[in-house]
PAGUKE-40634 format. One record per residue (C-alpha): residue in three letters; x, y, z; residue number from 1. Coordinates in steps of 0.1 Angstrom, whole numbers. Layout:
N
SITE   type    east   north      up   seq
SITE    ala       X       Y       Z   NUM
...
***
This chain:
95
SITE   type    east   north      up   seq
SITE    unk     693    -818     274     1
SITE    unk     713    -828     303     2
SITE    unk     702    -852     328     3
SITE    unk     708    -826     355     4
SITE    unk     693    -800     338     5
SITE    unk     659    -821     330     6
SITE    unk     661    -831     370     7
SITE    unk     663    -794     378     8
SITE    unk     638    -784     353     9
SITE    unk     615    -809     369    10
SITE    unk     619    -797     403    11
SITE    unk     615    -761     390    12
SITE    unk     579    -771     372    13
SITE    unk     570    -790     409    14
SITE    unk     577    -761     425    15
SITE    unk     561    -733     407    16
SITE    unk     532    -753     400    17
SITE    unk     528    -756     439    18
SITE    unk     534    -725     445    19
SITE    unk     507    -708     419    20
SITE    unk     479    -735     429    21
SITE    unk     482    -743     469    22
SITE    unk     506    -710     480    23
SITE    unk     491    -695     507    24
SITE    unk     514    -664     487    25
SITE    unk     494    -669     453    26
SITE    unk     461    -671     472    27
SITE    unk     452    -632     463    28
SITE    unk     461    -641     427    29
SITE    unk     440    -669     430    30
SITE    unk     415    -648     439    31
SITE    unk     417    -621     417    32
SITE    unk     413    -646     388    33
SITE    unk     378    -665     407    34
SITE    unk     364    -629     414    35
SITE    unk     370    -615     380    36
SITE    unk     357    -647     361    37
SITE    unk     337    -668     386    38
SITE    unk     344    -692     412    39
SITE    unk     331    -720     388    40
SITE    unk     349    -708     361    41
SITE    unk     376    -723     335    42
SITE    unk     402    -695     344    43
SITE    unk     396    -700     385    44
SITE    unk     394    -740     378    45
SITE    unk     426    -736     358    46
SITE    unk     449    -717     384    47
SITE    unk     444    -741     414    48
SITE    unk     447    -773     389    49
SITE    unk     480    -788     391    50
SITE    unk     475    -808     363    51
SITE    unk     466    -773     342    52
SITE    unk     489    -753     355    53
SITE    unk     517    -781     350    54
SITE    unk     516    -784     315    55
SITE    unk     520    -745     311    56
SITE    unk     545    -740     335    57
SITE    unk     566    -771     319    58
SITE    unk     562    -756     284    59
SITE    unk     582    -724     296    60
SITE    unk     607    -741     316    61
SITE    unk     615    -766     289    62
SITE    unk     616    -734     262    63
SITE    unk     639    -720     289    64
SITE    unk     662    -749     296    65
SITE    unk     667    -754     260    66
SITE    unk     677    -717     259    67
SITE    unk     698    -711     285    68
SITE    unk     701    -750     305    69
SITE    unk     740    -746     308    70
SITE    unk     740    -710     323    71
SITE    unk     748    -708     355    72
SITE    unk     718    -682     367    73
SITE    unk     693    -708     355    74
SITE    unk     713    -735     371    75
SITE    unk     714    -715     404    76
SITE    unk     679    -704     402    77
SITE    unk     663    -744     394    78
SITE    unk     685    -756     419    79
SITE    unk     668    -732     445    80
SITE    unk     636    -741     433    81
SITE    unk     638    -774     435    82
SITE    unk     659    -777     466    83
SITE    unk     625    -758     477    84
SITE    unk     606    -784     463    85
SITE    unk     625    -812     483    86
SITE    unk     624    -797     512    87
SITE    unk     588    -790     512    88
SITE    unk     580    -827     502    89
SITE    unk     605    -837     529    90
SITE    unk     590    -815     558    91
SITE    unk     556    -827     553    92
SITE    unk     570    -866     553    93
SITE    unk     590    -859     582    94
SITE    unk     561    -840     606    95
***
């Protein structure tokens, strides 16, 4: 693996993982999962740990950049998400 496509992979896992535990967009799938199992649950715990939810996320992306790191959709698509990432991080450093 490429370092450019381990540094997009990384910023690909930041970003999702932000976005499944913290998203205001994920917060009805967070709460699905805490009404359906318990708010004190494993499951609920799980989606809004970033440490849990990193090591899953990063699992896939890694299976994925293996697969398909030189193609130029997953190129495009972890560039957007970690350009996402950046920006985010850069936005709340800035204000």
């Amino acid at each position: 693996m490429s370092a450019l496509i381990f540094l997009l992979s990384l910023g690909t896992v930041c970003r999702v993982t932000r976005f499944v535990t913290k998203d205001a967009l994920a917060a009805g799938f967070r709460s699905r999962i805490a009404d359906r199992f318990g708010e004190d649950s494993h499951p609920a715990y799980l989606v809004t740990c970033g440490w849990c939810v990193s090591i899953w996320v990063a699992g896939a992306v890694t299976v994925l950049a293996h697969w398909a790191g030189e193609e130029t959709w997953f190129q495009a698509g972890a560039t957007a998400l970690t350009l996402s990432y950046l920006t985010g991080l850069a936005a709340n450093w800035l204000d």
